[in-house]
C-alpha atoms as one frame of an Amber mdcrd trajectory, in Angstrom:
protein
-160.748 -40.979 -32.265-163.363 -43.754 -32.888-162.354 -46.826 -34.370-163.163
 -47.737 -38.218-166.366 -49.613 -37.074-167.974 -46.930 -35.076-166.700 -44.869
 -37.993-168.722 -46.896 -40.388-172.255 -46.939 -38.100-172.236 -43.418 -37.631
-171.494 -42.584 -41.620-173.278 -40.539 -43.484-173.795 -42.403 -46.302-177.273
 -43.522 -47.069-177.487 -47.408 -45.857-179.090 -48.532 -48.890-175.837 -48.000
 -50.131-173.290 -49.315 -47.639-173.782 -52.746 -48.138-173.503 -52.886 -52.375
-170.546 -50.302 -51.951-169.091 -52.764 -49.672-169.789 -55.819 -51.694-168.152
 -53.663 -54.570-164.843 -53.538 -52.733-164.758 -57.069 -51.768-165.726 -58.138
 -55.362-162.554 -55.927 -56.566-160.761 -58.813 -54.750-162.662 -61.094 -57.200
-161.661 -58.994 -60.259-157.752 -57.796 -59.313-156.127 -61.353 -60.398-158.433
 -61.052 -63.410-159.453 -57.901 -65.203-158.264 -54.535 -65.674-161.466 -53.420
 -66.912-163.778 -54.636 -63.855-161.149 -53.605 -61.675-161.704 -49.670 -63.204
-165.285 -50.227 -62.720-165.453 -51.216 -59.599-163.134 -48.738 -58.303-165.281
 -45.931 -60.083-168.213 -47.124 -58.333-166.982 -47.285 -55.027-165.425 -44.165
 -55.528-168.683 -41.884 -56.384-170.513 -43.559 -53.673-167.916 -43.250 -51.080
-167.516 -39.531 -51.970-171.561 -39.069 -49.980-169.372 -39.873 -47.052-165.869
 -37.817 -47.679-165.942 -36.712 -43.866-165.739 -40.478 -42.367-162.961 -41.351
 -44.954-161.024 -38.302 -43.744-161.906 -39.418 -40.342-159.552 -42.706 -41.018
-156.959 -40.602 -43.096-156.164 -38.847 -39.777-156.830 -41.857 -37.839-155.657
 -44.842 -39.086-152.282 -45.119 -39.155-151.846 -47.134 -42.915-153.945 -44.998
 -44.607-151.800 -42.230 -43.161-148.788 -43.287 -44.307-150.160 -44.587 -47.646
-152.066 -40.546 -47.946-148.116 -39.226 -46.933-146.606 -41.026 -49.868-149.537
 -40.035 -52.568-149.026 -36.435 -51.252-145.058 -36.225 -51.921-145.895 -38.083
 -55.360-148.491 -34.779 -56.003-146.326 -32.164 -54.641-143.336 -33.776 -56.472
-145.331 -32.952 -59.876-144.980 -28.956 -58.784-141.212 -29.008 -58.757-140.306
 -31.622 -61.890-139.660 -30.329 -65.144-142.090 -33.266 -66.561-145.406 -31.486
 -68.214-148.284 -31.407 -66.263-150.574 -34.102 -68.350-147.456 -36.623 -68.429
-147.017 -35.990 -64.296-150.736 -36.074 -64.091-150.954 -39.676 -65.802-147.847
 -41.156 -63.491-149.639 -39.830 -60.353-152.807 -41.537 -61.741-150.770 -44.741
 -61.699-150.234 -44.360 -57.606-153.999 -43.744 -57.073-154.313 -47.149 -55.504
-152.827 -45.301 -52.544-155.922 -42.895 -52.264-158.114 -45.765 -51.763-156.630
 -47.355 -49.172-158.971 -45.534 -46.641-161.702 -46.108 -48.962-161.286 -49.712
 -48.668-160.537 -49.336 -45.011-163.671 -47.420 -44.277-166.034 -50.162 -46.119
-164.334 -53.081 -45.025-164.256 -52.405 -41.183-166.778 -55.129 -40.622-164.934
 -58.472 -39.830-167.516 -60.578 -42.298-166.713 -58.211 -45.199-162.996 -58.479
 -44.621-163.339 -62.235 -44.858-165.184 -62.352 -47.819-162.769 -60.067 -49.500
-160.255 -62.249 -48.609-162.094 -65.247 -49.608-163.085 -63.636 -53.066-159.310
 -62.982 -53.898-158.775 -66.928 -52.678-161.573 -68.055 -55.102-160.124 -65.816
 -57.988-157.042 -67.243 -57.118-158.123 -70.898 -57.228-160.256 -70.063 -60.901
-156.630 -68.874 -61.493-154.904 -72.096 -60.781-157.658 -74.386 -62.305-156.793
 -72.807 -65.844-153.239 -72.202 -65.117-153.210 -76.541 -64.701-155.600 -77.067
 -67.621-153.712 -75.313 -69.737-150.173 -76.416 -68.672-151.317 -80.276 -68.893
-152.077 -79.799 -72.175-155.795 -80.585 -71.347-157.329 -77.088 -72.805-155.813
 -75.072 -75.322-154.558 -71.881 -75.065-157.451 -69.339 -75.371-158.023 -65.876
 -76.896-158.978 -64.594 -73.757-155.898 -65.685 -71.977-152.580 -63.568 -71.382
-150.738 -63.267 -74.696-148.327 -64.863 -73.285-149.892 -68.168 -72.023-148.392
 -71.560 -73.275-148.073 -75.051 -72.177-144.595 -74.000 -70.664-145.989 -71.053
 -68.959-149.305 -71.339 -68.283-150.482 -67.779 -66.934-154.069 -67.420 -67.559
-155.535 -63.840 -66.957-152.315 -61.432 -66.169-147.977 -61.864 -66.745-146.197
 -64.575 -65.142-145.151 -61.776 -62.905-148.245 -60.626 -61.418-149.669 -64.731
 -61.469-146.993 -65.867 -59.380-146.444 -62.711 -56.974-150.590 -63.193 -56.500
-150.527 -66.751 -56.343-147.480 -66.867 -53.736-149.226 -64.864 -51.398-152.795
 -66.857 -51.704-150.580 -70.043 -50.705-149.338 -68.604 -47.628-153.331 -67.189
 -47.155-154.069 -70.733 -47.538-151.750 -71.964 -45.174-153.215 -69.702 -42.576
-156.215 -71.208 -43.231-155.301 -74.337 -42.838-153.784 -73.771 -39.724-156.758
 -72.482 -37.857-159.395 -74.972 -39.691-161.710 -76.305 -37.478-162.538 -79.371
 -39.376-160.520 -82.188 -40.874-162.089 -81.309 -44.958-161.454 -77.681 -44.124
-158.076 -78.503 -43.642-157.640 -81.309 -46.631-159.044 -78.638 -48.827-156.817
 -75.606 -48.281-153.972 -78.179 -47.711-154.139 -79.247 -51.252-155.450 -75.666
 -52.233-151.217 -74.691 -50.676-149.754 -77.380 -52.263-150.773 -77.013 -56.528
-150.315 -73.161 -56.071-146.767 -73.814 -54.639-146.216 -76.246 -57.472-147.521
 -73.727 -60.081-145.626 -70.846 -58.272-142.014 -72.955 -58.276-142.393 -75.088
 -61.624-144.763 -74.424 -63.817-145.021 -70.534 -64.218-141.780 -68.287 -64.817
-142.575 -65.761 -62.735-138.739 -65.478 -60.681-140.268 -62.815 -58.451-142.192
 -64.924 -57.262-140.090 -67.990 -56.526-138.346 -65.104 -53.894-141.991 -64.099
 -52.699-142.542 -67.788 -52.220-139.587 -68.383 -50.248-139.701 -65.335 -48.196
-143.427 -65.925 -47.057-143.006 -70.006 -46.456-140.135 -68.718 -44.218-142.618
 -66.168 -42.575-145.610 -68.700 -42.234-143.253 -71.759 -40.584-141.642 -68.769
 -38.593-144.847 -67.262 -37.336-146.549 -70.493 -36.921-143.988 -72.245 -34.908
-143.263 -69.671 -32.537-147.325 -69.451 -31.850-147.298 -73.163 -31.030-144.406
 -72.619 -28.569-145.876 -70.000 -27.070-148.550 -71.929 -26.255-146.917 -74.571
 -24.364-144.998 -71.827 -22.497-141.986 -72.461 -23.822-139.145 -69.903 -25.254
-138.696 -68.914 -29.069-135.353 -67.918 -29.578-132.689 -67.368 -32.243-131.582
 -71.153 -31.948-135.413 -72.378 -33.122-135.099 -69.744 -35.757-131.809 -71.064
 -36.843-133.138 -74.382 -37.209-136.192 -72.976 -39.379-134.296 -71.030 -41.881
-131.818 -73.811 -42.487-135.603 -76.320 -42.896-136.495 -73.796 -45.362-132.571
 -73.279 -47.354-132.853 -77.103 -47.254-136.371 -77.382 -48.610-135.094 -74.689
 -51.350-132.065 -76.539 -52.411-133.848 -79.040 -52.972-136.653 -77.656 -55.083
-133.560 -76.126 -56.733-132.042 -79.468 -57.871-135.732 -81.658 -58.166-136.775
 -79.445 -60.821-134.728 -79.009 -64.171-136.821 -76.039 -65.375-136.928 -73.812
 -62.191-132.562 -75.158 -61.922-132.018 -73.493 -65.465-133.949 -70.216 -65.071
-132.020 -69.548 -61.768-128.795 -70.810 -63.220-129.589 -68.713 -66.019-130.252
 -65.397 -63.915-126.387 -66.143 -62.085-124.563 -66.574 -65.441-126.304 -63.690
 -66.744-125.089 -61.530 -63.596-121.392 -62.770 -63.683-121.184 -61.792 -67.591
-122.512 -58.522 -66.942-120.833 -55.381 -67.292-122.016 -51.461 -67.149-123.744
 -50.475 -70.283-123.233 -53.920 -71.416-126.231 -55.591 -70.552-128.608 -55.167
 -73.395-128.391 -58.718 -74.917-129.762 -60.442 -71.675-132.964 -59.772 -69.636
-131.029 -59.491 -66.428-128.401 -57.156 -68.101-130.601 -55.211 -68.702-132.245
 -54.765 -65.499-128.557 -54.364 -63.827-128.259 -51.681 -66.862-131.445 -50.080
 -65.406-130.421 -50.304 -61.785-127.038 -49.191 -62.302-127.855 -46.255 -64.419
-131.046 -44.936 -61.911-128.806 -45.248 -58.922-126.560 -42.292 -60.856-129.985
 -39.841 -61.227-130.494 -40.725 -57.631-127.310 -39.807 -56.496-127.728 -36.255
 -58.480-130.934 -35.508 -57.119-130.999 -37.273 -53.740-132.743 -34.856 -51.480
-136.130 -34.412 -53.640-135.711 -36.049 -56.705-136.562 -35.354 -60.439-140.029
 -34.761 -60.101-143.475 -37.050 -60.239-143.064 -38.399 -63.849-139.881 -37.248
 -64.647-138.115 -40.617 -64.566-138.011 -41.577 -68.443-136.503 -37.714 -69.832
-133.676 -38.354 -66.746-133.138 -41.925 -67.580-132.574 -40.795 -71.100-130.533
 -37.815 -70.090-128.351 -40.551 -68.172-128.021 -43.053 -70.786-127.600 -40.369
 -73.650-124.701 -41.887 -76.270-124.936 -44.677 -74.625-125.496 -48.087 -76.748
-128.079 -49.555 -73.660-131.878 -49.476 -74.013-133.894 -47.062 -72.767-136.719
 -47.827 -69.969-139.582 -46.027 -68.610-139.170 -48.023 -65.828-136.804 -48.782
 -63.916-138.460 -52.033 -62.579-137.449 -51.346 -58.692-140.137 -49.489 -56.837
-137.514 -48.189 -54.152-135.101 -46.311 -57.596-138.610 -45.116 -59.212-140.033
 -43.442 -56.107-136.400 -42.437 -55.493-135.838 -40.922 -59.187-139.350 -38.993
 -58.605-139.106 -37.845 -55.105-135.894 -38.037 -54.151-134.878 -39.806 -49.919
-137.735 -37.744 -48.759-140.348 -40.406 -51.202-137.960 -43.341 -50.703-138.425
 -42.996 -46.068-142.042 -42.296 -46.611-142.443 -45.755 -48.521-140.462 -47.639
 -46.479-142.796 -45.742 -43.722-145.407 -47.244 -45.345-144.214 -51.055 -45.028
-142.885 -50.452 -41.258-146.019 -48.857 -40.371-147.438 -52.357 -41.078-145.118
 -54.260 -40.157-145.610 -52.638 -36.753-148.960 -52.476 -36.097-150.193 -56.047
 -37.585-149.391 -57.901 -33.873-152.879 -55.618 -33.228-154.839 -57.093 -35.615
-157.531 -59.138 -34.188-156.778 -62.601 -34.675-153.427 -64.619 -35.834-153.912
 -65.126 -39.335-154.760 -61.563 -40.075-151.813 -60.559 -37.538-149.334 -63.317
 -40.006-150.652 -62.544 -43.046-150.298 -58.644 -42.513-146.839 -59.042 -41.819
-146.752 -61.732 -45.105-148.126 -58.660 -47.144-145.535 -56.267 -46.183-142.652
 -59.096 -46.967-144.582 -59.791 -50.400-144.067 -56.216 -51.158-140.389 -55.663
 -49.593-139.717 -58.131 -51.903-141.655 -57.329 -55.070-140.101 -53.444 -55.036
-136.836 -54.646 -55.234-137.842 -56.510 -59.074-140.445 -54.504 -60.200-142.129
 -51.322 -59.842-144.904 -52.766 -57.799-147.152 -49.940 -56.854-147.046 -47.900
 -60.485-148.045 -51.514 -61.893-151.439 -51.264 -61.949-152.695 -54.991 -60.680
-149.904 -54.908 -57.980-150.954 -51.755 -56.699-154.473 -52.170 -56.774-153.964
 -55.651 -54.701-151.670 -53.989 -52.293-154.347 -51.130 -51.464-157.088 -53.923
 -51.515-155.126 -56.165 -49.216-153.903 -53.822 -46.890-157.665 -53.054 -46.022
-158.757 -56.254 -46.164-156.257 -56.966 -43.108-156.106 -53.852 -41.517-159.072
 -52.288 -41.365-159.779 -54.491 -38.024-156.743 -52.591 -36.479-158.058 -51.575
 -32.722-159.344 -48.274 -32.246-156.480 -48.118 -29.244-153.652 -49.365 -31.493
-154.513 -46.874 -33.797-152.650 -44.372 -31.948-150.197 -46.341 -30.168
């Protein structure tokens, strides 16, 4: 099988219309930390033009081993719809939600020149920094809040364009995109400017946005980057990483934590908060806190899962079984059970739940093929983001996270050797 970039010479698809259907997926990296609406454009687009060359996208579907695994978990999510009880439409409109998936060859296909995976990376890094601009503005008290803003934008939580959620899990992983950057910058601005580009978004991540996902996101990938990064350097110098370096990185990074923990009175009280929450918790009894009520949620989907392990419910089925569950019970009822590893579990039962985690250790594995470090590192980041991100929310039915997972697993991996792409 050819690699993605023979792939893309020998398309089909008329050349007047590679290039703008490429500069349409790297401008949805401009538009996913931004707006639903361009994002649905875009994706339209480059979906009707991409459809003139259907036989080179297949092409990667069979031979590119994430958009196999990301096609394997779309697929149980559609045959799951067959076997549900949920009615068609409704089963239709949660499969719509995973549709992200689908593009990842798309996106893989268009992207397989290294330039356009740069500047898809870059044009999620300069939405990013727009992001953080605003997100200081408005939480110095310099600009007002705005009409265009998130509703939920304040002084005290100064998201600009989506929920402190999706801000901070974006913003954590552009400040360990920036610290790749800085790492292999070849002159001393290049470096001062993604330096301090690292620094205010791990400020705005850790104490000015509430985002708690993302303090985890932020911790896991600071641990990756000083991890990856330090190991590189002592390979270099021919000298051994082992588990006694690795000790004495994770306790840097616990130390650097605690202190963060105990510097900052606003992120000490939401975490505090979250642990006195948890120890007054009980089954059913959650509903007066907002981490009651996620236990409630987690506690109650792990029952459904238990009664329909093999297969699950059915695509879409997850709000009639969480209700069946819960039914006399004085707890609120979700749609959601905000943990993408219960949701796909709920829907599709352990046969779903392997093929995501498929999904993450097919990257995992194959990002040390990748063609240069920081794409190698920050492939690896993505898939930590992600581990991390399912276990709080449901972050591929979200519509922003998934579209920025599909969008960033291309804009890594669609350099993956045409060797390693059947290794």
């Amino acid at each position: 099988m050819a690699n993605a970039t023979s792939l893309f010479g020998r398309s089909s698809l008329n050349r007047k219309l590679q290039e703008p259907l490429q500069w349409g997926v790297i401008l949805i990296g401009l538009s996913v930390p931004v707006s639903v609406a361009l994002d649905n454009i875009l994706m339209g687009l480059v979906l009707l033009g991409s459809l003139l060359s259907l036989g080179s996208v297949l092409s990667i579907v069979r031979g590119h081993p994430i958009a196999r695994a990301a096609i394997l978990l779309f697929s149980m999510l559609a045959v799951a719809m067959v076997y549900g009880a949920t009615p068609l439409k409704e089963a239709v409109s949660i499969l719509g939600k995973y549709i992200d998936l689908m593009f990842i060859p798309i996106f893989i296909f268009l992207l397989s020149n290294e330039d356009a995976r740069r500047r898809a990376r870059n044009a999620f890094l300069l939405a990013m920094a727009l992001t953080l601009v605003a997100s200081y503005l408005v939480g110095l008290g310099l600009v007002p809040v705005m009409s265009w803003m998130n509703f939920a934008a304040a002084s005290d939580n100064p998201v600009i364009f989506h929920s402190h959620i999706t801000q901070n899990n974006m913003m954590a992983f552009a400040v360990m995109l920036a610290l790749l950057e800085w790492r292999d910058a070849a002159t001393s601005a290049k470096r001062f400017a993604w330096g301090v580009f690292a620094l205010l978004g791990t400020i705005n991540v850790l104490f000015m946005v509430q985002g708690r996902t993302g303090y985890l996101i932020m911790l896991a990938l600071l641990g990756w980057f000083a991890w990856s990064s330090l190991s590189r350097q002592m390979l270099k110098r021919g000298r051994q990483w082992g588990w006694r370096q690795g000790i004495v990185v994770m306790m840097a990074i616990l130390a650097g934590a605690f202190l963060a923990y105990h510097a900052s009175a606003r992120l000490h009280d939401r975490i505090t908060l979250v642990l006195s929450e948890y120890q007054e918790w009980a089954p059913d009894h959650g509903k007066s806190t907002s981490t009651g009520q996620r236990l409630d949620f987690y506690s109650n989907t792990l029952q459904i899962v238990r009664e329909h392990a093999l297969i699950g419910v059915g695509t879409g089925g997850f709000p009639a079984a969480y209700a069946q569950q819960t039914e006399g019970r004085d707890v609120i009822k979700t749609h959601n059970p905000h943990n993408e590893y219960l949701m796909i579990a709920v829907q599709t039962g352990m046969l779903g739940l392997a093929l995501l985690l498929f999904l993450f250790y097919t990257q995992w594995h194959y990002a040390p093929s990748l063609p240069t470090a920081l794409e190698q590192d920050a492939a690896r980041g993505l898939m930590l983001a992600y581990l991390v991100n399912c276990l709080f929310n449901s972050a591929l039915l979200d519509h922003a996270d998934g579209l920025f997972f599909a969008f960033m697993s291309a804009a890594l991996f669609a350099g993956l050797k045409g060797g390693a792409q059947h290794a």
